[in-house]
DSSP file (Angstrom, degrees, kcal/mol; ACC not computed):
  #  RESIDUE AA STRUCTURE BP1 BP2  ACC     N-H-->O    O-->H-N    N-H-->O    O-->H-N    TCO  KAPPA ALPHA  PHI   PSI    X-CA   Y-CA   Z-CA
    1    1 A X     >        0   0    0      0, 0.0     4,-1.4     0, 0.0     5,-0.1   0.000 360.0 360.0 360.0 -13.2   17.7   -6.5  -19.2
    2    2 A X  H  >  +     0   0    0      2,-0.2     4,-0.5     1,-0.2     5,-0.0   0.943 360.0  49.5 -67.2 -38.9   18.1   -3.4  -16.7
    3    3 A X  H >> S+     0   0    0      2,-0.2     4,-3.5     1,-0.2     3,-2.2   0.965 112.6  49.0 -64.0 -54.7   22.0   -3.8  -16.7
    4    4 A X  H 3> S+     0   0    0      1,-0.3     4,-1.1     2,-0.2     5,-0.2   0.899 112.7  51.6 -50.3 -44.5   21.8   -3.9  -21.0
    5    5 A X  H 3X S+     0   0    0     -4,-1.4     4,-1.1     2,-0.4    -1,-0.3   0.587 109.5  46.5 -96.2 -33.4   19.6   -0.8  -20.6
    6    6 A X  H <X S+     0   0    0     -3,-2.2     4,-1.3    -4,-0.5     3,-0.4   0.932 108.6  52.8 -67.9 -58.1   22.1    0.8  -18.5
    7    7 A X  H  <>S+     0   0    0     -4,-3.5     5,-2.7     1,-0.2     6,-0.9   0.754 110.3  50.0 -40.5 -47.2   24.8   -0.2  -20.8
    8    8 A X  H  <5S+     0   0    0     -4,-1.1     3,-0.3     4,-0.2    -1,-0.2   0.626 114.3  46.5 -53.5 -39.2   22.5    1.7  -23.9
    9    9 A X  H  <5S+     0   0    0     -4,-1.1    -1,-0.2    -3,-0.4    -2,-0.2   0.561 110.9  48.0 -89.6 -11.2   22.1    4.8  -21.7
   10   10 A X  T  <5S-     0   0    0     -4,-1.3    -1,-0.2    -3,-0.4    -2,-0.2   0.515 114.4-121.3-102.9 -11.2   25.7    4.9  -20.9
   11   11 A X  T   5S+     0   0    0     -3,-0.3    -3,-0.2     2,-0.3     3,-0.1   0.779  81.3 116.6  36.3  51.3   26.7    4.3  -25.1
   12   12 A X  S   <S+     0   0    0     -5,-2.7     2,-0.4     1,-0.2    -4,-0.2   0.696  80.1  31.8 -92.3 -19.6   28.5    1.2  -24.4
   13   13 A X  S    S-     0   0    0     -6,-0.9    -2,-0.3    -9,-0.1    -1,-0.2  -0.950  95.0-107.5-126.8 150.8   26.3   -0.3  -26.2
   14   14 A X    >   -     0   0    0     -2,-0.4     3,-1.9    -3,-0.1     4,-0.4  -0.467  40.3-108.1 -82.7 147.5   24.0    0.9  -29.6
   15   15 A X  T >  S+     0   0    0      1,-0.3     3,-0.7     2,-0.2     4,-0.5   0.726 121.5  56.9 -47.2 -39.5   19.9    1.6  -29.1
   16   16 A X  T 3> S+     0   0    0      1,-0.2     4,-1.5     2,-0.1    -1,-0.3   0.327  81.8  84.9-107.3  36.5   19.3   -1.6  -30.9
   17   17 A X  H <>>S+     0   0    0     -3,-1.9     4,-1.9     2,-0.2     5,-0.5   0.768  87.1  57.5 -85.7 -30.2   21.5   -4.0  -28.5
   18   18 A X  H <>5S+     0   0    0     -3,-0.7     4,-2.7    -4,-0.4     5,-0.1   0.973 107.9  43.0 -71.8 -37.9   18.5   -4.4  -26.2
   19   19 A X  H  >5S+     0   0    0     -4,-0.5     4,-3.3     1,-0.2     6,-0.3   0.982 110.4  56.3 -64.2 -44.3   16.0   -5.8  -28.7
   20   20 A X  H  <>S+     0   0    0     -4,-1.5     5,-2.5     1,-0.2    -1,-0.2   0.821 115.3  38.3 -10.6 -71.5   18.5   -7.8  -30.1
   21   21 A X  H ><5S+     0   0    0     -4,-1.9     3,-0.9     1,-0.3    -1,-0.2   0.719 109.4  57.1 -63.3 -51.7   18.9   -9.2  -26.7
   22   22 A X  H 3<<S+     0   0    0     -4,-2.7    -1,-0.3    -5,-0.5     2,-0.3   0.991 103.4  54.8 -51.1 -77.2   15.7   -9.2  -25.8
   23   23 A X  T 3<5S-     0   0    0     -4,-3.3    -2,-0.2     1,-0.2    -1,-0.2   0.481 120.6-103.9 -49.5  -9.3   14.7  -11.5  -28.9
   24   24 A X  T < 5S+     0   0    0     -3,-0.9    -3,-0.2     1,-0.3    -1,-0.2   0.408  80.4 132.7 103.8  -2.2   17.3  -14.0  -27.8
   25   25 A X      < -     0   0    0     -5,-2.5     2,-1.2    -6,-0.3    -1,-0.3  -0.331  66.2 -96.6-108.9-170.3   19.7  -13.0  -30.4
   26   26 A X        -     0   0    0     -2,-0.1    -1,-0.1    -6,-0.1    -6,-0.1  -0.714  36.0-152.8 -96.8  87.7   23.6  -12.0  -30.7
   27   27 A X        -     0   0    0     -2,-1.2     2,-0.4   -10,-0.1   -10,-0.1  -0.019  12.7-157.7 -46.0 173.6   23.9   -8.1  -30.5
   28   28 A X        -     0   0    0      2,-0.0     2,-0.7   -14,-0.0    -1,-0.0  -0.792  11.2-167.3-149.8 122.8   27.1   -6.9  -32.5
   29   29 A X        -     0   0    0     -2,-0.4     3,-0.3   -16,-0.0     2,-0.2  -0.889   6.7-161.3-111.2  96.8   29.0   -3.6  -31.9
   30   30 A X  S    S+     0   0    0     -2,-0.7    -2,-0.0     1,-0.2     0, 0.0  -0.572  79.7  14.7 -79.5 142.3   31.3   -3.0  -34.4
   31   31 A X  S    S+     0   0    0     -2,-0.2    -1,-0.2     1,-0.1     3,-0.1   0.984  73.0 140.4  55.7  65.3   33.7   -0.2  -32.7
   32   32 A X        +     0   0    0     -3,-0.3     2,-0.6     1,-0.2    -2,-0.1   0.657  60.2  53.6-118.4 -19.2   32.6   -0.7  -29.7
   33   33 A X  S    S-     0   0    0      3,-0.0     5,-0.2     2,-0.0    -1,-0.2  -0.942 101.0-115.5 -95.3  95.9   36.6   -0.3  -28.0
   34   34 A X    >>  -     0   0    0     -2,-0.6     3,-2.2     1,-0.1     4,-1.5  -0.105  24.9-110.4 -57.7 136.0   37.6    3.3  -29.5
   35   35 A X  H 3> S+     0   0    0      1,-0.3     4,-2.9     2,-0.2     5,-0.5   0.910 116.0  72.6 -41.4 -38.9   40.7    2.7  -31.9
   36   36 A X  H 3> S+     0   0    0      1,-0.3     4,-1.5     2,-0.2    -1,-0.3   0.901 100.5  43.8 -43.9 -46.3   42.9    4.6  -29.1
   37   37 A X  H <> S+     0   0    0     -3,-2.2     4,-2.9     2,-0.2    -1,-0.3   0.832 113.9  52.0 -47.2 -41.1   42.6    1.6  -26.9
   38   38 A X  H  X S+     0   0    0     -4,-1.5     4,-4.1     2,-0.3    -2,-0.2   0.995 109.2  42.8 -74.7 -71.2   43.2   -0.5  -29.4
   39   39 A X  H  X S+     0   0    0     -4,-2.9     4,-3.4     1,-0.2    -1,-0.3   0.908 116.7  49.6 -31.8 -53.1   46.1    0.9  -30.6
   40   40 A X  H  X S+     0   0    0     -4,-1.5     4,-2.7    -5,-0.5     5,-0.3   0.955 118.3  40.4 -57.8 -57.8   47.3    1.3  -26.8
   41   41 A X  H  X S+     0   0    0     -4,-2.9     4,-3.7     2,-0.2    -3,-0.2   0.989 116.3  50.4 -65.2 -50.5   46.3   -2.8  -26.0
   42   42 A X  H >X S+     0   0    0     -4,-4.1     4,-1.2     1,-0.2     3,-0.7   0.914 113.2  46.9 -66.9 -54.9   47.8   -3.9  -29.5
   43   43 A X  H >X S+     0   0    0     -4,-3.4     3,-1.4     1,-0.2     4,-1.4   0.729 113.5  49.2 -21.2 -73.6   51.2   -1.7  -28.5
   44   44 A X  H 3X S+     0   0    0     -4,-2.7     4,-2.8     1,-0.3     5,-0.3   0.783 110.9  50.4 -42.9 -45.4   51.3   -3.4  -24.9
   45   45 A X  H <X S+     0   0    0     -4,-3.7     4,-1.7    -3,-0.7    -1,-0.3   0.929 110.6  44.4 -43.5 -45.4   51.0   -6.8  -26.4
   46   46 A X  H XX S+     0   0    0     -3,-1.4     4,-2.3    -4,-1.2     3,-0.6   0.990 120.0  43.3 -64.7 -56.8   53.9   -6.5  -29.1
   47   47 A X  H 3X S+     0   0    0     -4,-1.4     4,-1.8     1,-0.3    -1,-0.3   0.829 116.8  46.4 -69.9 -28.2   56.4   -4.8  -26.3
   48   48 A X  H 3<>S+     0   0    0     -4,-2.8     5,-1.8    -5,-0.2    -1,-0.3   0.816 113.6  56.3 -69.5 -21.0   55.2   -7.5  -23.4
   49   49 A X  H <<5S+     0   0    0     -4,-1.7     3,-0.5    -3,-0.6     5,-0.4   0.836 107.8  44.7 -62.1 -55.9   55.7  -10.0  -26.2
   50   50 A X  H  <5S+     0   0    0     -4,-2.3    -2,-0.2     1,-0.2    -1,-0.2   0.767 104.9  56.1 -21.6 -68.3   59.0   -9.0  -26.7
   51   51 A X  T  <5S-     0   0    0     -4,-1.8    -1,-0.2    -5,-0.2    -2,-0.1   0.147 117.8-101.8 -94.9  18.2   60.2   -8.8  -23.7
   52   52 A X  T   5S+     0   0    0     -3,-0.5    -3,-0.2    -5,-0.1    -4,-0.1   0.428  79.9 129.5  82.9  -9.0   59.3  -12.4  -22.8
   53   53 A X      < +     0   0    0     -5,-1.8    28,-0.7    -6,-0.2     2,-0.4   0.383  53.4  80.7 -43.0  -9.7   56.2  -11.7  -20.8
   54   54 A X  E     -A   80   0A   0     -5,-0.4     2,-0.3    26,-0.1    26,-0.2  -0.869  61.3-171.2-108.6 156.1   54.0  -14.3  -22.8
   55   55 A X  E     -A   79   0A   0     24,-1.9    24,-2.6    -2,-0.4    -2,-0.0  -0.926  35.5 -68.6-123.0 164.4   54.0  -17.8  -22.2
   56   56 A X  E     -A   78   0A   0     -2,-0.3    22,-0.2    22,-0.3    -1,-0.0  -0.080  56.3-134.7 -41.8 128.0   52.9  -21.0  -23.3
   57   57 A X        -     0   0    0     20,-1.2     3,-0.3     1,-0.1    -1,-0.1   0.117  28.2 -87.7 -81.8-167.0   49.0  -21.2  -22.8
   58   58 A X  S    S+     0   0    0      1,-0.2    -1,-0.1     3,-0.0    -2,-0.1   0.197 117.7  70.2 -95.9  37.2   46.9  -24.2  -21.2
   59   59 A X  S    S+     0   0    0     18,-0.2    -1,-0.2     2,-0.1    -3,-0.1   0.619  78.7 108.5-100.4 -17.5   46.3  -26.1  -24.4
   60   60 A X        -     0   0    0     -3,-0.3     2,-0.6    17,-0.1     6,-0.1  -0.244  67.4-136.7 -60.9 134.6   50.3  -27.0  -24.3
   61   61 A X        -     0   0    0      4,-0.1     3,-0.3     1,-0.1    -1,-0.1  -0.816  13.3-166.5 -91.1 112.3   51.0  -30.4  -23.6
   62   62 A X  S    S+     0   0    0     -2,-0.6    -1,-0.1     1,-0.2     4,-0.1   0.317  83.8  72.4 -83.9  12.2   53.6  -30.4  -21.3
   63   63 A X  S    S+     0   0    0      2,-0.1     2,-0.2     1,-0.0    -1,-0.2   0.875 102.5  62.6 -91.0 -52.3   54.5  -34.3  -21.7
   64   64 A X  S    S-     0   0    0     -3,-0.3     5,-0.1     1,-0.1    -1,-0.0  -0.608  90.0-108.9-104.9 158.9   56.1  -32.9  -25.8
   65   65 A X     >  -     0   0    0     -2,-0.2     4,-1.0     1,-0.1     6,-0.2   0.153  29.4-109.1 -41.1 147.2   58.6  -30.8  -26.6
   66   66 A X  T  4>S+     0   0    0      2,-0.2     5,-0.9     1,-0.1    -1,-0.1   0.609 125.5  54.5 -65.0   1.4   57.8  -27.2  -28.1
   67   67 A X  T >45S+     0   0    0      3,-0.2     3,-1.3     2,-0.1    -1,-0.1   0.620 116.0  50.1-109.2 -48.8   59.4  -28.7  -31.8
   68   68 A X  T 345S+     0   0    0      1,-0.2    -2,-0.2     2,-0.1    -3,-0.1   0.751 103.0  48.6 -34.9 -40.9   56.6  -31.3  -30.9
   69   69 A X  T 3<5S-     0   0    0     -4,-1.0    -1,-0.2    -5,-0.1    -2,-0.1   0.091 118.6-101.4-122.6  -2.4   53.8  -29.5  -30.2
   70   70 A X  T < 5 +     0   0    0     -3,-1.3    -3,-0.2     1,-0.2    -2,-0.1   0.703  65.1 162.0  76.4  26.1   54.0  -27.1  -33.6
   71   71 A X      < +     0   0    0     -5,-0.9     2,-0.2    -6,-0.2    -1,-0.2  -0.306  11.2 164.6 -66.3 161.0   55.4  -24.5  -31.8
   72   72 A X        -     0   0    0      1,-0.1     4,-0.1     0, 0.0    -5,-0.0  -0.895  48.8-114.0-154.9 171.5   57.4  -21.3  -33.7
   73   73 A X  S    S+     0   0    0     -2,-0.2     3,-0.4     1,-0.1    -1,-0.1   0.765 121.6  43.0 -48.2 -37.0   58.6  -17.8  -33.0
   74   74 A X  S    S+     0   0    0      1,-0.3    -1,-0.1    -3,-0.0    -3,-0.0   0.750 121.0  25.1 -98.8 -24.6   56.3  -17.1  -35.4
   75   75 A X  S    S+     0   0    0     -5,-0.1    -1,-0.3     2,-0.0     2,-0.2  -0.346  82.8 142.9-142.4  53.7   53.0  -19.0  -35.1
   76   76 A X        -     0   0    0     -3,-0.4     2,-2.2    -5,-0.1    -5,-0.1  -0.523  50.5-126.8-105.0 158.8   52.8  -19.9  -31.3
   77   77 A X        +     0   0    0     -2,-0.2   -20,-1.2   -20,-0.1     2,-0.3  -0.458  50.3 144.1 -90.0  78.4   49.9  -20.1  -28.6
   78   78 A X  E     -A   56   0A   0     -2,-2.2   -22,-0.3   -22,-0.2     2,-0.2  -0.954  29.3-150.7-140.0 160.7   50.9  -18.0  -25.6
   79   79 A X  E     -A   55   0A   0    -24,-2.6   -24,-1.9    -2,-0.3     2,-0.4  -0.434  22.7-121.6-118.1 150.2   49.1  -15.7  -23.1
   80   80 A X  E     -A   54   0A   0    -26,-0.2     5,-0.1    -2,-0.2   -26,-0.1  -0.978  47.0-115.5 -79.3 108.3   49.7  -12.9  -21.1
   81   81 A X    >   -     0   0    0    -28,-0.7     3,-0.8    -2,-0.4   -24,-0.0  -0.337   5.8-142.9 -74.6 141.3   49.0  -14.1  -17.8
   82   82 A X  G >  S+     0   0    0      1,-0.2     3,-0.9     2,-0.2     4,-0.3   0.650  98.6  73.6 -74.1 -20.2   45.9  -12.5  -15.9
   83   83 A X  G 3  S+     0   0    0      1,-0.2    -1,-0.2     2,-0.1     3,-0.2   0.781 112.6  37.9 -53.3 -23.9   48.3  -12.8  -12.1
   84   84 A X  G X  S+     0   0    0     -3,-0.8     3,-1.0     1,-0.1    -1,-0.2   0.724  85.0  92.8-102.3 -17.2   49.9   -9.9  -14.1
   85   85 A X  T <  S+     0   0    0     -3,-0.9    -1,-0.1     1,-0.2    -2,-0.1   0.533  95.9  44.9 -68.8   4.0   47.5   -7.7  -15.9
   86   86 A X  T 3  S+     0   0    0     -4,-0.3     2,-0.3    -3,-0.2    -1,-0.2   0.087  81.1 128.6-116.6  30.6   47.4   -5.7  -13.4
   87   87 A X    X   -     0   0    0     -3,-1.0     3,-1.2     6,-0.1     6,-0.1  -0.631  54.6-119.0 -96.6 143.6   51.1   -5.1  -12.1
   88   88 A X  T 3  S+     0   0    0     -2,-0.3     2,-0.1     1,-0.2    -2,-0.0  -0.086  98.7  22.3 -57.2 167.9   52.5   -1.6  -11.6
   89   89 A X  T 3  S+     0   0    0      2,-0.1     2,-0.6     1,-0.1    -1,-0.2   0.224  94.1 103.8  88.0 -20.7   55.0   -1.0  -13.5
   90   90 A X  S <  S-     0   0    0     -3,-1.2     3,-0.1    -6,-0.1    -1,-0.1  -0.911  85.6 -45.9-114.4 121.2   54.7   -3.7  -16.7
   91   91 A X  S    S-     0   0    0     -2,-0.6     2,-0.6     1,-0.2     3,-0.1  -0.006 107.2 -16.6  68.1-147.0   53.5   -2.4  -19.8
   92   92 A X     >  +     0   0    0      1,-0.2     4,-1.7   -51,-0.1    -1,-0.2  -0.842  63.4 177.5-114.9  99.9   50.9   -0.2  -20.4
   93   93 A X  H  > S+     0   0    0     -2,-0.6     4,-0.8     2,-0.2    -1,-0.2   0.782  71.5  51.9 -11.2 -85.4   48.9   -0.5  -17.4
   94   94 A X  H >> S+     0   0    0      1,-0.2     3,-2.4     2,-0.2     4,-2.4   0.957 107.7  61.6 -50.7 -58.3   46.0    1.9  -17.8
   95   95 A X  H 3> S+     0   0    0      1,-0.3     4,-1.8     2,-0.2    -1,-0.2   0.748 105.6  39.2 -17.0 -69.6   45.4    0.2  -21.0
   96   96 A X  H 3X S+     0   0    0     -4,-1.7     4,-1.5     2,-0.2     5,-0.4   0.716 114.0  56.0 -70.9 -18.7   44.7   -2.9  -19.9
   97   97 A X  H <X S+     0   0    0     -3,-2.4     4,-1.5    -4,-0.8    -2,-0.2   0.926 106.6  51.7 -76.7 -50.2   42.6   -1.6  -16.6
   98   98 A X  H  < S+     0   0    0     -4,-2.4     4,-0.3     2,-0.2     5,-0.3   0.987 106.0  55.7 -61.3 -49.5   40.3    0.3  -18.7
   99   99 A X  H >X S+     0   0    0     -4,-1.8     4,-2.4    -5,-0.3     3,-2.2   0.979 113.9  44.5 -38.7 -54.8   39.7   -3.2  -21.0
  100  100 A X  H >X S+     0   0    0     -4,-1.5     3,-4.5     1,-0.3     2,-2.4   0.881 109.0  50.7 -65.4 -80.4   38.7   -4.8  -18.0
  101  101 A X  H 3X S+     0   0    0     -4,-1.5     4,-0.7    -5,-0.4    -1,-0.3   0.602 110.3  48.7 -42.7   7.7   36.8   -2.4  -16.8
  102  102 A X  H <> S+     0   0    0     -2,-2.4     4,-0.7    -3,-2.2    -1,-0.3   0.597 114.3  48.2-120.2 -21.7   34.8   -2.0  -19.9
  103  103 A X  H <X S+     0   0    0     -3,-4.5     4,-1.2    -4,-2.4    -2,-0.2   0.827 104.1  61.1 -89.2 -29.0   34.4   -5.8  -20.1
  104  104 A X  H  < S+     0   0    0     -4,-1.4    -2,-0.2    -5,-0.4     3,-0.1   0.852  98.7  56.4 -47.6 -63.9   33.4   -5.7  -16.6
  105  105 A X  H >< S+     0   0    0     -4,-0.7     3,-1.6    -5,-0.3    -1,-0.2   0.808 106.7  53.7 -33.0 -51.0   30.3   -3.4  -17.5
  106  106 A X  H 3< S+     0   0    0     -4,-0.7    -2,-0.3     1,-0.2    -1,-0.2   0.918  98.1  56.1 -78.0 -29.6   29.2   -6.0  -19.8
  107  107 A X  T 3<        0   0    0     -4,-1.2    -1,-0.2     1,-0.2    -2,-0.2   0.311 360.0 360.0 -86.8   0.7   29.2   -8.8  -17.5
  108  108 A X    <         0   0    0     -3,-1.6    -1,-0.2  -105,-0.1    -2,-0.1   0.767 360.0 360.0 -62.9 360.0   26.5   -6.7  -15.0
């Protein structure tokens, strides 16, 4: 509970995340990623998306076909792979550094 407590003093998290937490239960932060990120992560997705950077994730069964497997343009499973979220140069960069680091803080 020292880490949440840090997290509360720091306003990554709202005053009443520690009882929550404390009591055993499931805190919720609504807005807890300021819409600027958001915007910035959704952006990086579409254009990495785009540009062919996602692939098929590890639920695909690589034994069927993509026609097989319910794949579409439209309605498909794929990742951005983590070997990459951090490469100069690919996307929006900061974006993603700052996500991490702010999930990174939660995990103390």
């Amino acid at each position: 509970t020292m880490s949440l407590c840090l997290l509360v003093q720091a306003g990554l998290l709202g005053p009443g995340a520690l009882e929550t937490v404390s009591r055993g239960g499931v805190h919720v932060a609504h807005n807890w990623l300021p819409l600027e990120l958001l915007r910035a992560m959704r952006a990086d997705a579409e254009a990495l998306h785009a540009s062919g950077h996602f692939s098929p994730d590890g639920l695909t069964n690589a034994a069927k076909s993509r026609a097989q497997q319910g794949f579409s343009t439209h309605a498909d499973r794929q990742t951005f792979r983590n070997d990459a979220w951090d490469t100069a140069g690919l996307g929006d960069v900061d974006a993603r550094v700052e996500f991490a680091s702010r999930m990174r803080a939660l995990r103390l």
